[in-house]
C-alpha positions as CSV (number, residue, x, y, z in Angstrom):
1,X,33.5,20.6,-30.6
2,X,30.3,21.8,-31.8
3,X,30.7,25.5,-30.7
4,X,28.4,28.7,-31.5
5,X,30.4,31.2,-29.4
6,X,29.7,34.9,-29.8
7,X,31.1,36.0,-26.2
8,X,30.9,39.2,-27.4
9,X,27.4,39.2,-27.4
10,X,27.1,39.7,-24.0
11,X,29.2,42.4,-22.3
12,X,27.4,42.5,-18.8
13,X,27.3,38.8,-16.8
14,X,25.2,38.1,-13.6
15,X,27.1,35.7,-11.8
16,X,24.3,35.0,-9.2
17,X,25.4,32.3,-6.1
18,X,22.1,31.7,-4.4
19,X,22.1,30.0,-1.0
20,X,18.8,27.4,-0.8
21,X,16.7,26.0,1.6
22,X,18.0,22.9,3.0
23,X,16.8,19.9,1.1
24,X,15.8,22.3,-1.5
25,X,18.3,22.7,-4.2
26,X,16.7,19.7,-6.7
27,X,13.1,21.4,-7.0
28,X,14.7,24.8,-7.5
29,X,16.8,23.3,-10.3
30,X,14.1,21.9,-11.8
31,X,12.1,25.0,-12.0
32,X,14.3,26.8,-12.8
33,X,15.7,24.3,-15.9
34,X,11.8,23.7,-17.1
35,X,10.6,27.6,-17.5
36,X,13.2,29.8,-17.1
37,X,16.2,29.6,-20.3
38,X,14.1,30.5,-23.0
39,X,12.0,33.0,-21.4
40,X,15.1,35.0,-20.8
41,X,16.1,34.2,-24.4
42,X,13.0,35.2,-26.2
43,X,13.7,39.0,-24.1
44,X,17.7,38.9,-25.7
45,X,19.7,37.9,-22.4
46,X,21.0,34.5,-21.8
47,X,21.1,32.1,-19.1
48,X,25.2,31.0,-20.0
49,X,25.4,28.2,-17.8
50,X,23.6,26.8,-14.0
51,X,25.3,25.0,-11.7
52,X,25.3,23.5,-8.1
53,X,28.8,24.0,-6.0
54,X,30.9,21.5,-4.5
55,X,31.4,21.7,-1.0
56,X,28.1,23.8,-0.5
57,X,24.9,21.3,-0.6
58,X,22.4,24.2,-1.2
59,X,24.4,26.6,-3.5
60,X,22.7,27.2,-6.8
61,X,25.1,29.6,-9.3
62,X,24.0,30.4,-13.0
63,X,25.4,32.9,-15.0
64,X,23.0,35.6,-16.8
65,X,23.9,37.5,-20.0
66,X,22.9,41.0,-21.1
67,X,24.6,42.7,-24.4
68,X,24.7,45.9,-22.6
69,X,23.8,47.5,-19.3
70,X,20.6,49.0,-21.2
71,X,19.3,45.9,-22.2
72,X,20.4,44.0,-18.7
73,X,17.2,47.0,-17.2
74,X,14.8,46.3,-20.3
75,X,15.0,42.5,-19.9
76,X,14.6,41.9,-16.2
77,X,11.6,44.8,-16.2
78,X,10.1,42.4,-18.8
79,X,10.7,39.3,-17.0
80,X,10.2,40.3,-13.6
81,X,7.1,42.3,-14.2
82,X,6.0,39.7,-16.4
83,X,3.8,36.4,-16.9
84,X,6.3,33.5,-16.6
85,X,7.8,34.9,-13.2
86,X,4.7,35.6,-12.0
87,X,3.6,32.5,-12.0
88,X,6.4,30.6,-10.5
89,X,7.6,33.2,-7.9
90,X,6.3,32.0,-4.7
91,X,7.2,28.7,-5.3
92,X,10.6,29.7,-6.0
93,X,10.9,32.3,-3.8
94,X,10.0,29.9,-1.3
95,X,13.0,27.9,-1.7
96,X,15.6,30.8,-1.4
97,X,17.3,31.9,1.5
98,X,19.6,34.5,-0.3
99,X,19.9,35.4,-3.6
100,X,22.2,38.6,-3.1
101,X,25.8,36.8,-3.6
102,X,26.2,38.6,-7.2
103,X,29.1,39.6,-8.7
104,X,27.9,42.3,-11.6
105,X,30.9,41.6,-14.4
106,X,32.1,42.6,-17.7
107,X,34.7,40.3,-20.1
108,X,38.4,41.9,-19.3
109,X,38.7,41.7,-23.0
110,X,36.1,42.3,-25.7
111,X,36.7,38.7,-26.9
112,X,37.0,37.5,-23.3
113,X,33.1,36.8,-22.4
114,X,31.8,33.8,-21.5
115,X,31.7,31.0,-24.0
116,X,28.3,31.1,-25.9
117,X,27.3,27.5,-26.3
118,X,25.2,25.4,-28.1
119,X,22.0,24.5,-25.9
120,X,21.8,21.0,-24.4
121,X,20.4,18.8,-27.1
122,X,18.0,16.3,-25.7
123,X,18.6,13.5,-28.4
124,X,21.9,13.6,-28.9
125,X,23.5,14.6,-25.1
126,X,20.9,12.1,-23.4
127,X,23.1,12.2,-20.1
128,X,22.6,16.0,-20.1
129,X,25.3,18.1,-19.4
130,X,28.9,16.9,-19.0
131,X,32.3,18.3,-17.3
132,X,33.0,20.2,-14.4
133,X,33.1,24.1,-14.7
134,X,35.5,25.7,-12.3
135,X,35.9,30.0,-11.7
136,X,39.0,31.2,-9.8
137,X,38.0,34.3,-7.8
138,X,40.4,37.2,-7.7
139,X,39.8,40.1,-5.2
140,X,41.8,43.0,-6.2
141,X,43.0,45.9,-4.9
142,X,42.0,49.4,-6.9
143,X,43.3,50.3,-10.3
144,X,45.5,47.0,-10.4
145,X,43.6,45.5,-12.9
146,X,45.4,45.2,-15.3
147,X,49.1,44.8,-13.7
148,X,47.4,41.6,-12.4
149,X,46.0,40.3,-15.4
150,X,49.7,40.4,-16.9
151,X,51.1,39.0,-13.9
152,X,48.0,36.0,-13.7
153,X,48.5,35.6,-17.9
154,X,50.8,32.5,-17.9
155,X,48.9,30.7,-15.0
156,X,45.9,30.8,-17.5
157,X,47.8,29.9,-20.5
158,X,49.1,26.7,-17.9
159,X,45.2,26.2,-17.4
160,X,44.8,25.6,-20.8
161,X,48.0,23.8,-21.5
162,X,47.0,20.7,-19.8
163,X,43.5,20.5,-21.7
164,X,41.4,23.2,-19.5
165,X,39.4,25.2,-21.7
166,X,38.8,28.7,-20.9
167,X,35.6,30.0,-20.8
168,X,35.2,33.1,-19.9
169,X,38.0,36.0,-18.3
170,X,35.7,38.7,-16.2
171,X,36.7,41.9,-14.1
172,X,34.3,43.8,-12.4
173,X,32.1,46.1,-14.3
174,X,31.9,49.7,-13.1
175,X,28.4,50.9,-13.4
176,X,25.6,51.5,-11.0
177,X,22.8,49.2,-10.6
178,X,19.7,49.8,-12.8
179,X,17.3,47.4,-11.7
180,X,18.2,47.8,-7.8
181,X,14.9,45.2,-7.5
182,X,18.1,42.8,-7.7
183,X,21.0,43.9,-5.5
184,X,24.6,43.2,-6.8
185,X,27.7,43.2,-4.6
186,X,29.6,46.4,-4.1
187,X,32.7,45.7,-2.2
188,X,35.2,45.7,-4.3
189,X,37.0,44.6,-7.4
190,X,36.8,40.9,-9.0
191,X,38.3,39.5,-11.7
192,X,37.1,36.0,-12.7
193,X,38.9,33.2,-14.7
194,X,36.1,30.4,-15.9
195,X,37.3,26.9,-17.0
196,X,35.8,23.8,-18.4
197,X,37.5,20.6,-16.9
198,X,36.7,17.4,-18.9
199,X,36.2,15.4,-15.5
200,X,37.6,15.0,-12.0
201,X,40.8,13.0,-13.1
202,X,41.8,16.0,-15.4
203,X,41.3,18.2,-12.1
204,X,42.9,16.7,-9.9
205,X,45.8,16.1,-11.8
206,X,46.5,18.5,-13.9
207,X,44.4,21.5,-12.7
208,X,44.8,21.9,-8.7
209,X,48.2,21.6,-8.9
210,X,49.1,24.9,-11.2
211,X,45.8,26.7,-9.5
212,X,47.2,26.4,-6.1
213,X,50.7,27.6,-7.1
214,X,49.4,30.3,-8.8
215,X,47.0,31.4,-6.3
216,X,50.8,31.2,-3.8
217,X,52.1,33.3,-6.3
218,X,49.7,35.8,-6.9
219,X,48.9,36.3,-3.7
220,X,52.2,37.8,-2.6
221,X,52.4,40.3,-5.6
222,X,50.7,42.5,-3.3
223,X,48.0,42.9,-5.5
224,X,45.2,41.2,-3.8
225,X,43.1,41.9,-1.0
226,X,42.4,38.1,0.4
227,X,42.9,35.0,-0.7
228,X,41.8,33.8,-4.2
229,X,38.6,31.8,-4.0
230,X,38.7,28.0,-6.0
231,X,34.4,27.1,-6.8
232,X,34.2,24.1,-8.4
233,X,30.5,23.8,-10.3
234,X,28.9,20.6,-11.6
235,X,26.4,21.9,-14.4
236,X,22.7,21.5,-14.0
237,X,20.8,18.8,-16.6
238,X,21.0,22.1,-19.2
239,X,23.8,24.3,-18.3
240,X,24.8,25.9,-21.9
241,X,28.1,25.6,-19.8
242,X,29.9,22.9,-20.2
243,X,32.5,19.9,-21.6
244,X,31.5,19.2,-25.1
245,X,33.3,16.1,-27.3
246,X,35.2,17.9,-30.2
């Protein structure tokens, strides 16, 4: 697999679920594929990966990098204050309902980020963007971090065991918002697991069967505060994210 990976590049992820008007959600990809990765490149962050969720027809979720908290306020002053979103606002703010569903996350481990990949190469991945990208939502209760992250270990070593790659393992980050222009969530810890299916018969098979009994099992550890939450993505034309041919 072709594979450029730095995760620790970025040590601050965006993981931004935007609900969209009804009918809405192919313009807004299209948008946002045609003008918005590089500009957020050129300024240092990274758009990791934009998908649309199964189950919710006007759910648009992309993942944003920054290499530090510092850099996450200089790049979106840049880009939000500058010429590119500027000119495409209104039409895209015109298509969102809410954009506040954002989870403000740091890699559990250094090493841990979210897979760096290769962008979509128009000649040779003509189809764009291939694989299903799934993240399994952990809500947990205070200072349990990282009891829970033992306890979940061999359920994500299971994951990738039957041919799911892993691709990114994120907690929470603990630091107030500096660009409060774009609200993040604040109730509660997270930690995210982020996996690369090859296709549906490898999720259905292989996957949902050890992610539902480890969400059972983890669930009566005590250690959670609801349910785990299962999003499956499909990645957009250009999503960095997703299942390259090795």
């Amino acid at each position: 697999m072709q594979n450029n990976s730095h995760p620790s590049d970025f040590q601050v992820i965006e993981f931004r679920r935007y609900q969209i008007k009804r009918g809405g959600l192919s313009s807004f990809v299209a948008y946002f594929e045609s003008f918005f990765p590089e500009a957020f490149q050129q300024l240092g962050a990274l758009a990791l990966g934009q998908f649309s969720e199964r189950g919710n027809q006007d759910s648009f979720t992309w993942l944003r990098g920054f290499k530090s908290m510092d850099e996450r306020a200089i790049v979106n002053s840049a880009f939000y204050y500058g010429p590119v979103w500027k000119e495409h606002r209104t039409r895209l703010n015109d298509l969102i309902v809410d954009s506040d569903n954002v989870l403000l996350l740091r890699p559990l481990r250094r090493d841990s980020g979210v897979s760096v990949l290769p962008a979509v190469d128009p000649v040779c991945e003509t189809g764009g963007a291939q694989g299903v990208v799934v993240a399994q939502i952990f809500a947990l209760k205070a200072g349990d971090v990282e009891l829970f992250a033992r306890q979940a270990a061999s359920a994500f070593d299971a994951y990738q065991a039957v041919g799911m790659r892993q691709a990114g393992l994120l907690v929470t980050l603990d630091a107030k918002n500096n660009f409060p222009q774009l609200p993040v969530r604040t109730d509660g810890l997270y930690l995210v697991w982020l996996g690369i299916a090859r296709d549906d018969r490898q999720l259905e098979t292989d996957f949902y069967p050890l992610a539902d009994r480890a969400a059972r099992q983890l669930a009566g550890d005590g250690l959670l505060r609801s349910a785990p939450e299962l999003v499956i993505f499909d990645p957009a034309r250009r999503s960095r994210l997703r299942w390259l041919v090795e």
